[in-house]
N, C-alpha and C positions, 0 to 999 in steps of 0.2 A: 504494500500500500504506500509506501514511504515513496519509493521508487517512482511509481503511478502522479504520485505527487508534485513530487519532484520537475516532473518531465511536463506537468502539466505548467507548471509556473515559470519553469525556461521558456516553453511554448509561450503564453502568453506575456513573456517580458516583466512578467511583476516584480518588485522588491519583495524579501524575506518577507520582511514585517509585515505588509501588507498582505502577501498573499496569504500566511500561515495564522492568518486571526478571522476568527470563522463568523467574527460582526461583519469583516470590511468586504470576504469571499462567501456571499450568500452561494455559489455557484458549487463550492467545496464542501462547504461548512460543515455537511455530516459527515464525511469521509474526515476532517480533518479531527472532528470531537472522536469519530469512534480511534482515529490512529492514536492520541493523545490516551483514551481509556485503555488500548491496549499496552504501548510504551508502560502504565501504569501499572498493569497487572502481570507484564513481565518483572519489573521490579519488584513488587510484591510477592512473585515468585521466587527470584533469585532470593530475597530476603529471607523466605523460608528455609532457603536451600542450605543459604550459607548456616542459621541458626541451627538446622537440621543437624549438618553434620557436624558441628564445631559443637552439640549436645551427645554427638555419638562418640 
């Protein structure tokens, strides 16, 4: 999805900021919140992981 992303805001010329704030890219918006919710719950993953094993 990042990728997808990516390509889509080279394509259209946007700045970072601009295009990666999901008020200013009504076009993106859902793709950009659900990549942001995922990014999140890999972290939240990895956090378990590490607590995981550093409990083992």
């Amino acid at each position: 999805m990042k990728a997808q992303l990516e390509a889509a805001r080279q394509a259209a010329g946007e700045a970072i900021g601009v295009f990666y704030d999901p008020r200013q890219n009504a076009e993106h918006a859902a793709n950009l919140q659900r990549s942001g919710r995922l990014r999140e719950e890999m972290a939240s993953l990895m956090q378990r992981a590490e607590a995981s094993g550093r409990a083992a």
